[in-house]
N, CA, C and O atoms as a GROMACS GRO file, in nm:
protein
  504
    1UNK      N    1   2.515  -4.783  -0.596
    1UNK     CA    2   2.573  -4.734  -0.472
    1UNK      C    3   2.611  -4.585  -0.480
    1UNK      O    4   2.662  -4.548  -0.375
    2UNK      N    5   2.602  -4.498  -0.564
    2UNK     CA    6   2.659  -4.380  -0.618
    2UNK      C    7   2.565  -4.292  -0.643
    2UNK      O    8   2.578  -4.180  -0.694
    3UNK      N    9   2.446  -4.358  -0.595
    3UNK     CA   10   2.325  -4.270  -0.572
    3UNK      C   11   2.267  -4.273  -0.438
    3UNK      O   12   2.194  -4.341  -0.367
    4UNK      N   13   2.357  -4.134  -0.438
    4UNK     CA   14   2.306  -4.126  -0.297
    4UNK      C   15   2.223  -4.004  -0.304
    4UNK      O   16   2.244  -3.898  -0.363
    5UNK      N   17   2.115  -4.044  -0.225
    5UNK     CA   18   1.951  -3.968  -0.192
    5UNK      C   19   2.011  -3.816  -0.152
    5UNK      O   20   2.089  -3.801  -0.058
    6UNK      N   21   1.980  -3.738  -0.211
    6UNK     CA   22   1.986  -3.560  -0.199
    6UNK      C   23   2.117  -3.519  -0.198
    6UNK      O   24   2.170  -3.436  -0.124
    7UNK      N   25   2.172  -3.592  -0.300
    7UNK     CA   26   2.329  -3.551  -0.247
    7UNK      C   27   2.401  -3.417  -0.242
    7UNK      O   28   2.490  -3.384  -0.164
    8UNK      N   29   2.335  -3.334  -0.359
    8UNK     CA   30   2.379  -3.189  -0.328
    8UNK      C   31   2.300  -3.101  -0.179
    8UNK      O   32   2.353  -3.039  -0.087
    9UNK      N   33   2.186  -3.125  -0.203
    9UNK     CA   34   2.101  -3.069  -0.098
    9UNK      C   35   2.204  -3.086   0.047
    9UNK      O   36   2.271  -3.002   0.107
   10UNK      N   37   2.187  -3.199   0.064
   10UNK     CA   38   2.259  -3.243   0.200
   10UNK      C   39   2.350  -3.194   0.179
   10UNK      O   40   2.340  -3.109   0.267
   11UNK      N   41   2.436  -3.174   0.136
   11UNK     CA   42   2.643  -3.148   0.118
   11UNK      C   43   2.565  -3.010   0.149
   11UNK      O   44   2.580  -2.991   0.270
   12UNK      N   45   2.481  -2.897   0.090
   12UNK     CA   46   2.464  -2.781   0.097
   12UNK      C   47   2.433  -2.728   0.267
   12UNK      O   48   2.478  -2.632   0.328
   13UNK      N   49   2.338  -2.834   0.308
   13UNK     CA   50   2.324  -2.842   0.467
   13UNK      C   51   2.413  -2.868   0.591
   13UNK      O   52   2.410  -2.836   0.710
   14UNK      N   53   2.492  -2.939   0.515
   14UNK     CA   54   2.640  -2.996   0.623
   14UNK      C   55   2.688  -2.892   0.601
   14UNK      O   56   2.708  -2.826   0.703
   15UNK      N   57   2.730  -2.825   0.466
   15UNK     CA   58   2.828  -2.693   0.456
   15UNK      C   59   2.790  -2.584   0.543
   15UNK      O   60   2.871  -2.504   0.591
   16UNK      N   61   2.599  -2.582   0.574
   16UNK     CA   62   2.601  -2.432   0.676
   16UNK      C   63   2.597  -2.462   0.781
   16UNK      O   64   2.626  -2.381   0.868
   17UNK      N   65   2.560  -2.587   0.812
   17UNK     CA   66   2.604  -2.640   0.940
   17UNK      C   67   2.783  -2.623   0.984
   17UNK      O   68   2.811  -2.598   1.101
   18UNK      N   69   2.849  -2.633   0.921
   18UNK     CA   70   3.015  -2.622   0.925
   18UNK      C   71   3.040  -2.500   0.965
   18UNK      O   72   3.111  -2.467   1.060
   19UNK      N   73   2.973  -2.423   0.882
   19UNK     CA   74   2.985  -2.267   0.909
   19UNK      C   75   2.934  -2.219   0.965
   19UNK      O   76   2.950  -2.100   0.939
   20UNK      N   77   2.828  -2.244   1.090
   20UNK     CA   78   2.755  -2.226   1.199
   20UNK      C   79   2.870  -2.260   1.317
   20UNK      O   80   2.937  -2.175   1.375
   21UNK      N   81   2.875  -2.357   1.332
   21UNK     CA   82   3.031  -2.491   1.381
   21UNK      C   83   3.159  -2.368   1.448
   21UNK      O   84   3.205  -2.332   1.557
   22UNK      N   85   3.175  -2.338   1.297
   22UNK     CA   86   3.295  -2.275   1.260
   22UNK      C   87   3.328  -2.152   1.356
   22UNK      O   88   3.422  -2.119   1.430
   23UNK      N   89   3.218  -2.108   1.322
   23UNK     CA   90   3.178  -1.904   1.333
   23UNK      C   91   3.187  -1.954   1.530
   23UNK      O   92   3.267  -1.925   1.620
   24UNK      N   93   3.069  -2.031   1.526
   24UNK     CA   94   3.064  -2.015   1.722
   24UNK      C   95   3.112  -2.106   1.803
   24UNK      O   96   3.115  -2.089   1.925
   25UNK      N   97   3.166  -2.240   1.729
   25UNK     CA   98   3.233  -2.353   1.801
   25UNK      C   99   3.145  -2.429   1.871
   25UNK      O  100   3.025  -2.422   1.844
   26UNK      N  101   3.197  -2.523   1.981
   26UNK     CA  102   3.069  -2.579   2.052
   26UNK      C  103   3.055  -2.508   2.193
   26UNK      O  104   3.154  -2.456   2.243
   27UNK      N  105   2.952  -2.508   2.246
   27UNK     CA  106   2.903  -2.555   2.417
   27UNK      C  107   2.831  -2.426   2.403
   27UNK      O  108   2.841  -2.369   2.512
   28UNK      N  109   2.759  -2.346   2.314
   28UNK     CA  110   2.635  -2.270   2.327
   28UNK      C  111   2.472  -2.395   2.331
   28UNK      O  112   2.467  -2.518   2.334
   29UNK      N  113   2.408  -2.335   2.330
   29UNK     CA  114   2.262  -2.414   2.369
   29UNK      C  115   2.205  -2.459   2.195
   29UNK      O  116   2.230  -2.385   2.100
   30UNK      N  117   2.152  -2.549   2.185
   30UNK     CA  118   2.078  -2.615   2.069
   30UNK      C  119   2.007  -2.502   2.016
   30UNK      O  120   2.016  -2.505   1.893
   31UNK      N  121   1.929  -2.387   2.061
   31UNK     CA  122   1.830  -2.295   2.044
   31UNK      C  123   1.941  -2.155   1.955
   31UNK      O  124   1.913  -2.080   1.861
   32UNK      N  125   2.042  -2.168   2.020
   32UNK     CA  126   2.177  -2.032   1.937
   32UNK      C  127   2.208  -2.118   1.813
   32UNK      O  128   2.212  -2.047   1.712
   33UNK      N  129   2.225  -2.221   1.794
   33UNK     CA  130   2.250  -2.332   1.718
   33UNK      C  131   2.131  -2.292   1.572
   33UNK      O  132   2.156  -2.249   1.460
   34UNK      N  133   2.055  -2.313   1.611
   34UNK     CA  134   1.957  -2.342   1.531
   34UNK      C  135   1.899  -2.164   1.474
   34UNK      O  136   1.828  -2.139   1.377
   35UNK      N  137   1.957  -2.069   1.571
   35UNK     CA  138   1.883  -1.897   1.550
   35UNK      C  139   2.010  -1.892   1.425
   35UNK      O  140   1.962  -1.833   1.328
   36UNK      N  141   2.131  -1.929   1.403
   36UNK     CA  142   2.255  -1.888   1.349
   36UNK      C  143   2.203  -1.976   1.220
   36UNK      O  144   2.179  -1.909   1.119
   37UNK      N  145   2.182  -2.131   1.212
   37UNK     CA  146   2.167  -2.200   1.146
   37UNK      C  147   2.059  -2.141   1.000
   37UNK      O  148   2.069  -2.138   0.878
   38UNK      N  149   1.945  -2.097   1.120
   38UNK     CA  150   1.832  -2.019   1.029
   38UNK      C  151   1.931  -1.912   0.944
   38UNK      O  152   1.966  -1.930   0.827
   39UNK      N  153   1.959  -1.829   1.004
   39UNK     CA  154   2.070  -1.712   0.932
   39UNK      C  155   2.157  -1.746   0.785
   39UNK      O  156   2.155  -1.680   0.681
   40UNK      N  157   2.248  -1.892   0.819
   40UNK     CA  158   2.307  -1.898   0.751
   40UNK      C  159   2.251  -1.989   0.604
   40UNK      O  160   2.305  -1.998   0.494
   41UNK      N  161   2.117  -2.049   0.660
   41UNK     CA  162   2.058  -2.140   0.609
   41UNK      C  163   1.985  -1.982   0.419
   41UNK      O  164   1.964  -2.002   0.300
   42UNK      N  165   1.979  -1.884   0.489
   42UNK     CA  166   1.923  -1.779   0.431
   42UNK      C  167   2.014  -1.710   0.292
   42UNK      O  168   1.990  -1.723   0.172
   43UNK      N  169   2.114  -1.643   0.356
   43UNK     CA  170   2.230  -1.605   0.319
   43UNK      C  171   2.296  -1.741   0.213
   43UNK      O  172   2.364  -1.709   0.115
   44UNK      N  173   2.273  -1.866   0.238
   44UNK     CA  174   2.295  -1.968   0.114
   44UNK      C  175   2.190  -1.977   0.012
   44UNK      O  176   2.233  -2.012  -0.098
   45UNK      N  177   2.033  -1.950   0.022
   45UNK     CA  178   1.957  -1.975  -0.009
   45UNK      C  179   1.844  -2.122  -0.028
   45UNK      O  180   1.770  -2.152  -0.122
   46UNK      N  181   1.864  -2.176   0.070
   46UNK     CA  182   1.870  -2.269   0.118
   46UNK      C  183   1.729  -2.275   0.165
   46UNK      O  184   1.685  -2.215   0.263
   47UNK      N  185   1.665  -2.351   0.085
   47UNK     CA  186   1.523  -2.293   0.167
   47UNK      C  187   1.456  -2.410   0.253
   47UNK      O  188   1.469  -2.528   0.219
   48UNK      N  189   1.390  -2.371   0.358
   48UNK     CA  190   1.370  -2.415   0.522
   48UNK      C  191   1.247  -2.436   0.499
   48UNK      O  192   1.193  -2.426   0.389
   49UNK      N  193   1.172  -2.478   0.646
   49UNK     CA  194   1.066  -2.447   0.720
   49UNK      C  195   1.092  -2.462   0.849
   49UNK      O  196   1.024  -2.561   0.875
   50UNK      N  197   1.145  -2.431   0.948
   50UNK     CA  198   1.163  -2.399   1.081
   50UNK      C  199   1.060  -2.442   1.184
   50UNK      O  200   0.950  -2.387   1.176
   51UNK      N  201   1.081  -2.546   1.292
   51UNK     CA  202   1.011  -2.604   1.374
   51UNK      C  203   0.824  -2.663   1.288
   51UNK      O  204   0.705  -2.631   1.293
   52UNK      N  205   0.923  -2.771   1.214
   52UNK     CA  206   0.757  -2.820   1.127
   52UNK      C  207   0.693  -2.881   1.225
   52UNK      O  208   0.778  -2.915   1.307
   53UNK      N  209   0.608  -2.907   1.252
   53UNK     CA  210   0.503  -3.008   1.294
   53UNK      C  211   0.466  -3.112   1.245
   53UNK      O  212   0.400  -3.108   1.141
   54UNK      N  213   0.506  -3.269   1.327
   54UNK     CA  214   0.544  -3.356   1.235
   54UNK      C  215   0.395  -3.441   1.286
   54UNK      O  216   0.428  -3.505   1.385
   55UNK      N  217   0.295  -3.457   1.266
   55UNK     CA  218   0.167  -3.595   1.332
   55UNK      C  219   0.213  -3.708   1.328
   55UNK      O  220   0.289  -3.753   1.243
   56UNK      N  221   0.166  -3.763   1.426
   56UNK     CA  222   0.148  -3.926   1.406
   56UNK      C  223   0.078  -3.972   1.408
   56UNK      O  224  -0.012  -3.926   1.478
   57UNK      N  225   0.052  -4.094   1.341
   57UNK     CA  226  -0.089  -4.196   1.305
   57UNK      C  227  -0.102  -4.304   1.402
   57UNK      O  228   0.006  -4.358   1.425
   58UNK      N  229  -0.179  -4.340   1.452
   58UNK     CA  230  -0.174  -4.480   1.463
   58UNK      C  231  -0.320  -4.542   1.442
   58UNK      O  232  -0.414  -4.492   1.505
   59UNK      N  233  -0.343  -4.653   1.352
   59UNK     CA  234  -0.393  -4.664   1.238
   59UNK      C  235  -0.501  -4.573   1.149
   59UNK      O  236  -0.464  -4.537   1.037
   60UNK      N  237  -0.586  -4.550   1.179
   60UNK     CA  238  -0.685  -4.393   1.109
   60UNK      C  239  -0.694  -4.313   1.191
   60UNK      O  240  -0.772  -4.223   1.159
   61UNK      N  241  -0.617  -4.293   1.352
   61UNK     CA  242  -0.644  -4.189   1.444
   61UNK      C  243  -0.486  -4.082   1.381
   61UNK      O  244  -0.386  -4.112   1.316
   62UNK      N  245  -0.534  -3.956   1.443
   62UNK     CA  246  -0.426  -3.884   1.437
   62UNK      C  247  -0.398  -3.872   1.601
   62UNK      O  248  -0.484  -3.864   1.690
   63UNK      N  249  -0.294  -3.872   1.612
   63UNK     CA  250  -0.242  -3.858   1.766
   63UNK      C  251  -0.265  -3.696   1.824
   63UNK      O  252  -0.281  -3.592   1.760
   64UNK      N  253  -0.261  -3.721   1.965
   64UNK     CA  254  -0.249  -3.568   2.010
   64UNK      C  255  -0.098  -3.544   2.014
   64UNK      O  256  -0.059  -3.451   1.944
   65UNK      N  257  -0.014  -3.606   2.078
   65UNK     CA  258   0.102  -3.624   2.082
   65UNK      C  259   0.193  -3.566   1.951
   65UNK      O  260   0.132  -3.581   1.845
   66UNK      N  261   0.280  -3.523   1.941
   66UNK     CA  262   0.355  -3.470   1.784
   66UNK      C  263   0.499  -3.443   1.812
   66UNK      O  264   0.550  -3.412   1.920
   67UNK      N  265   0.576  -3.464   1.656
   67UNK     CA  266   0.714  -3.408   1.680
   67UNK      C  267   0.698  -3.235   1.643
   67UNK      O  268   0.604  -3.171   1.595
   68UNK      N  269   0.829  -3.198   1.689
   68UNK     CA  270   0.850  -3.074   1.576
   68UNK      C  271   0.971  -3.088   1.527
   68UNK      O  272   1.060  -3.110   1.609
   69UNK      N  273   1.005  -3.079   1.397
   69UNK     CA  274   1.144  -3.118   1.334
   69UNK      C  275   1.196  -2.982   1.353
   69UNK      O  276   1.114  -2.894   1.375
   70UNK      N  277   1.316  -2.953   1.348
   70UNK     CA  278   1.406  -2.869   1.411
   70UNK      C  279   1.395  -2.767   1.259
   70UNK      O  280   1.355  -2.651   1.252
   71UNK      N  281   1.451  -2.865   1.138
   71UNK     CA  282   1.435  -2.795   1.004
   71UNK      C  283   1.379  -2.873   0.913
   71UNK      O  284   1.439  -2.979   0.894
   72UNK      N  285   1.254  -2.850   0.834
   72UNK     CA  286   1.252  -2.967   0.684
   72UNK      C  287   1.318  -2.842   0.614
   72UNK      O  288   1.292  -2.724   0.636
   73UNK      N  289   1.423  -2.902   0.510
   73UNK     CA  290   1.466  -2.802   0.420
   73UNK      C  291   1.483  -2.868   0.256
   73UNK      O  292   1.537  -2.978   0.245
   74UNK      N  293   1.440  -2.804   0.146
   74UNK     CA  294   1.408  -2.832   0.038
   74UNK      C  295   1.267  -2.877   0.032
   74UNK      O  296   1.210  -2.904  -0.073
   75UNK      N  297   1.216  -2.883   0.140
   75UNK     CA  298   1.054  -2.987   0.091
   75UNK      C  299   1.086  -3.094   0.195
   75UNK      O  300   1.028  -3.103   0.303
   76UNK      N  301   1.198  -3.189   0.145
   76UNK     CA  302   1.210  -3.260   0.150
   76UNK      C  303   1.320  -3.362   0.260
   76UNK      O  304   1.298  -3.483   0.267
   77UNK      N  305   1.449  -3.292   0.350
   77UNK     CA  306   1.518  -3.332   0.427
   77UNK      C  307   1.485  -3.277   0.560
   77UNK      O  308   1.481  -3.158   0.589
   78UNK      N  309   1.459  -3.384   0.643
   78UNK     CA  310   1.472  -3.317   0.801
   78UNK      C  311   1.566  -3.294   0.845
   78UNK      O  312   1.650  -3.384   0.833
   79UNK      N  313   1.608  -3.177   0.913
   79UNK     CA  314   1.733  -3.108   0.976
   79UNK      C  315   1.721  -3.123   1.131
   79UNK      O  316   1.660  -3.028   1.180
   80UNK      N  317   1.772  -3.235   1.239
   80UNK     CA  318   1.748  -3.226   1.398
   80UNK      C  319   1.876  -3.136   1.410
   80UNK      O  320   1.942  -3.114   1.308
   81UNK      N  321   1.906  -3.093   1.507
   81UNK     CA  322   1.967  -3.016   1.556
   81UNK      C  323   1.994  -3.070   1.700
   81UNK      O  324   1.894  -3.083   1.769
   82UNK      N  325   2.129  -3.109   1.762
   82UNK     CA  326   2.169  -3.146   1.888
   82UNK      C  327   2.300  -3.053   1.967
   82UNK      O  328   2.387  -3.016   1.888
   83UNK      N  329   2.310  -3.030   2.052
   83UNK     CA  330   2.412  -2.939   2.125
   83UNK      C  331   2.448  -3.038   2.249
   83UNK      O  332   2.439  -2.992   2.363
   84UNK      N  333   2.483  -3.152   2.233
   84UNK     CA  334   2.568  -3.278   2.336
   84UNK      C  335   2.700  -3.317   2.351
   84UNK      O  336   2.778  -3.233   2.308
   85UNK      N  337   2.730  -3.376   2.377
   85UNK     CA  338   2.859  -3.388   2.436
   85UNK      C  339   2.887  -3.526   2.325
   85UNK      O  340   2.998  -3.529   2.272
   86UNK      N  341   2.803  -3.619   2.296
   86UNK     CA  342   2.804  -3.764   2.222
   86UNK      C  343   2.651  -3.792   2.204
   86UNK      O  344   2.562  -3.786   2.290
   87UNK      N  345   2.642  -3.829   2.051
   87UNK     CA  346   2.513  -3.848   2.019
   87UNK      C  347   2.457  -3.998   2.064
   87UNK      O  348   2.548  -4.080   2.074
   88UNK      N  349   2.362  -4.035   2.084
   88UNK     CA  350   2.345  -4.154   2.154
   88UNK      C  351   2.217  -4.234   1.994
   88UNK      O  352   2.173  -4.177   1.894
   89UNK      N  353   2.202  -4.363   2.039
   89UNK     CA  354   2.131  -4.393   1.926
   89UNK      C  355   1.944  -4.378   1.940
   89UNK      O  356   1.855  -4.390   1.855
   90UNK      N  357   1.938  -4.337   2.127
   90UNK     CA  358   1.788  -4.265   2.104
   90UNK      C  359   1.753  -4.131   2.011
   90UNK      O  360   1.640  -4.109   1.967
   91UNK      N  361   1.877  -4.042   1.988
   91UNK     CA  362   1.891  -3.951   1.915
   91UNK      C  363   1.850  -3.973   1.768
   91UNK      O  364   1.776  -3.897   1.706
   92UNK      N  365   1.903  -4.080   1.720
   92UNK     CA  366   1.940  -4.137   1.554
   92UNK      C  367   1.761  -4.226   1.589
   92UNK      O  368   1.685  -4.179   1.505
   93UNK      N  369   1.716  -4.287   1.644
   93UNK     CA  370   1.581  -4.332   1.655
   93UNK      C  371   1.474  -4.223   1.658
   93UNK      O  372   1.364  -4.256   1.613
   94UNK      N  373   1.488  -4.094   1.707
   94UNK     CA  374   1.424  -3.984   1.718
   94UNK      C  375   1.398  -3.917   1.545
   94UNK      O  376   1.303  -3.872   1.480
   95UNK      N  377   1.516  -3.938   1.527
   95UNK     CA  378   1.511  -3.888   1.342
   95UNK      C  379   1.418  -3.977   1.246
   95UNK      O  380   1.330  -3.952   1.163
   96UNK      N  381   1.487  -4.109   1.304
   96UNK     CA  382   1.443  -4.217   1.193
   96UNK      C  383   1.264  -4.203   1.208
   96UNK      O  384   1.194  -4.227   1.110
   97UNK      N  385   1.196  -4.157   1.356
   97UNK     CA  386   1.067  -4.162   1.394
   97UNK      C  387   1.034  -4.072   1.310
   97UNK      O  388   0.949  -4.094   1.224
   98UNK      N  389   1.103  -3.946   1.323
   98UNK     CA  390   1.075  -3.813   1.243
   98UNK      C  391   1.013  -3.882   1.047
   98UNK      O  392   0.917  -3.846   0.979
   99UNK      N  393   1.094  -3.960   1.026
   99UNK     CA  394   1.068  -3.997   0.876
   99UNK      C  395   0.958  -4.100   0.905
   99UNK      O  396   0.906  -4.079   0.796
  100UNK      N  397   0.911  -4.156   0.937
  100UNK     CA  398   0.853  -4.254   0.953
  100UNK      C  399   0.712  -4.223   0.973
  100UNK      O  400   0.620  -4.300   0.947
  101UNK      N  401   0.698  -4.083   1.032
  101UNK     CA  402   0.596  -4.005   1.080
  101UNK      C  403   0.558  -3.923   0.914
  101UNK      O  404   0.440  -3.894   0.895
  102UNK      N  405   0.655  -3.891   0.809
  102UNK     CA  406   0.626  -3.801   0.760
  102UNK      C  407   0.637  -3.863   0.588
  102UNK      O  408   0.677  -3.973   0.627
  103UNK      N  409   0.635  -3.874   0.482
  103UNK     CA  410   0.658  -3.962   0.330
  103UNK      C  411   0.838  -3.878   0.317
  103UNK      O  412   0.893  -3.853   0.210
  104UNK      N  413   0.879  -3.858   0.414
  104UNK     CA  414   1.031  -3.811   0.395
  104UNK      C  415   1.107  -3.917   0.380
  104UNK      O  416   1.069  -4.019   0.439
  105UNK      N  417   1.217  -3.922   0.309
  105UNK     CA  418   1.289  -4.041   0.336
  105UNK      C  419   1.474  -4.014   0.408
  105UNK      O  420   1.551  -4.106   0.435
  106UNK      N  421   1.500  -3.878   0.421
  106UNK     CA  422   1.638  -3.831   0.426
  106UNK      C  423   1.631  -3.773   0.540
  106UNK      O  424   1.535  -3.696   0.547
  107UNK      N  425   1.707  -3.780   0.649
  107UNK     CA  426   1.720  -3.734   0.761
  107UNK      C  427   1.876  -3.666   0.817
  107UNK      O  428   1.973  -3.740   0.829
  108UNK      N  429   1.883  -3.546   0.843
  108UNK     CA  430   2.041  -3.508   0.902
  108UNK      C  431   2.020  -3.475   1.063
  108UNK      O  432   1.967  -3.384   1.127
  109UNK      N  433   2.082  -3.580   1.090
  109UNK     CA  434   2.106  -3.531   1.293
  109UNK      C  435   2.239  -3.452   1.302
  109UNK      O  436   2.341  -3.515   1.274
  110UNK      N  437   2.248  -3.341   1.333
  110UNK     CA  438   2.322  -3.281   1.333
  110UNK      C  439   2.390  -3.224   1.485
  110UNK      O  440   2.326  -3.128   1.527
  111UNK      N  441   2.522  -3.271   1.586
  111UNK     CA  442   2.532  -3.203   1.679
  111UNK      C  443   2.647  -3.107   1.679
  111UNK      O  444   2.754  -3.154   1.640
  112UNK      N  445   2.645  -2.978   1.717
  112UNK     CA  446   2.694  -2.895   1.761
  112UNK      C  447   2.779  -2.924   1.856
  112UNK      O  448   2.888  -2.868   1.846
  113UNK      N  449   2.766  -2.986   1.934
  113UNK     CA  450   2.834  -2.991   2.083
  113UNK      C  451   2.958  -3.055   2.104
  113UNK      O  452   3.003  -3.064   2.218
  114UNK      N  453   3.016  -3.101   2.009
  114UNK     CA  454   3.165  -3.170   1.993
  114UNK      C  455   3.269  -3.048   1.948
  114UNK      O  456   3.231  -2.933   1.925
  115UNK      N  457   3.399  -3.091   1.940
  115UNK     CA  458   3.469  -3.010   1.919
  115UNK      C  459   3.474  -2.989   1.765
  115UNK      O  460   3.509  -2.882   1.715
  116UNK      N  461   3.443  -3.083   1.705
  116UNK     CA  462   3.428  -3.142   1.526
  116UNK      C  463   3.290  -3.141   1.512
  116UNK      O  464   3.237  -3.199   1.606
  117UNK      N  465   3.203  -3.092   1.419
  117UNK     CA  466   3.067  -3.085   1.383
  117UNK      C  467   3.058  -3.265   1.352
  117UNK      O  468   3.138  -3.336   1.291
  118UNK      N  469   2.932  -3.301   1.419
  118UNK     CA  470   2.895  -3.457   1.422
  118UNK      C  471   2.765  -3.431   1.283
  118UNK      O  472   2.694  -3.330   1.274
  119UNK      N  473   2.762  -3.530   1.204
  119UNK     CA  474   2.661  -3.531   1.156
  119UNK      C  475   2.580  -3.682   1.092
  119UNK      O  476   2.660  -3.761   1.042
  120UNK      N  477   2.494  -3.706   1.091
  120UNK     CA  478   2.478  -3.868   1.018
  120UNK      C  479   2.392  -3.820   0.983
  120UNK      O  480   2.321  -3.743   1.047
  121UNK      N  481   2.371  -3.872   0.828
  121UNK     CA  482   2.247  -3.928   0.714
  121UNK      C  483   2.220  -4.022   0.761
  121UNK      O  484   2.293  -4.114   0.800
  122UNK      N  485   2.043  -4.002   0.765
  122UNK     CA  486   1.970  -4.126   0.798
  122UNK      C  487   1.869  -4.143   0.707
  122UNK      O  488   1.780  -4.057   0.709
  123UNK      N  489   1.860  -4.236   0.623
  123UNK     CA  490   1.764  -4.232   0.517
  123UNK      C  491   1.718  -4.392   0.519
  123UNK      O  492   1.783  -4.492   0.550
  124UNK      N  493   1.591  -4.380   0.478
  124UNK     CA  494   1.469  -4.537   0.528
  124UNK      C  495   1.468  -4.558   0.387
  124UNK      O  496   1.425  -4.672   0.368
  125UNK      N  497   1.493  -4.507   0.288
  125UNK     CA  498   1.518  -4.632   0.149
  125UNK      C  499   1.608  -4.665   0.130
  125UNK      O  500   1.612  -4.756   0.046
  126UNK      N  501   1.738  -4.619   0.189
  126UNK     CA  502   1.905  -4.667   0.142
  126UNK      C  503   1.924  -4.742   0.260
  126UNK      O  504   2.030  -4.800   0.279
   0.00000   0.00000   0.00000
């Protein structure tokens, strides 16, 4: 139980997320969210890929249809990014799709839009 999947990585992502949070508070747009996020994501060293392109399969076809993940960071964690009022569980299904689509297994939905930074780990092997 004490292994938990990316545990520094993630703590490192919630922390610039906090300090994104922090610096501008809530009720700016998901898009200021995510320009600050990049910034601070930098300045930690924290390394990104910014609006990935996620395919989907369905069985040997590749779809036209696609996500774009907000952040994969390390390789390996997807970063969504939300600016709402209350996260809903189409939100947390949107992530879990995100992994499901990709051999990722760690997911952070992250919203901005509360007065307290919201965040949930969503991970498909734990």
């Amino acid at each position: 139980m004490n292994n938990i999947l990316y545990k520094s990585e993630s703590f490192n992502i919630i922390g610039a997320c906090m300090e994104v949070h922090s610096q501008l508070g809530h009720g700016f747009l998901e898009n200021i969210y995510q320009e600050a996020l990049e910034l601070e994501f930098k300045q930690r060293g924290i390394p990104y890929v910014r609006e990935e392109k996620i395919e989907v399969y369905y069985k040997e076809h590749t779809l036209k249809q696609f996500y774009i993940a907000d952040f994969i960071c390390h390789g390996n964690i997807i970063v969504e990014l939300k600016a709402l009022r209350t996260l809903e569980t189409s939100h947390t299904a949107q992530v879990i799709n995100y992994l499901k689509s990709t051999d990722l297994e760690l997911g952070l939905l992250i919203n901005f839009g509360e007065r307290s930074l919201q965040y949930k780990r969503l991970a498909l092997s734990q």
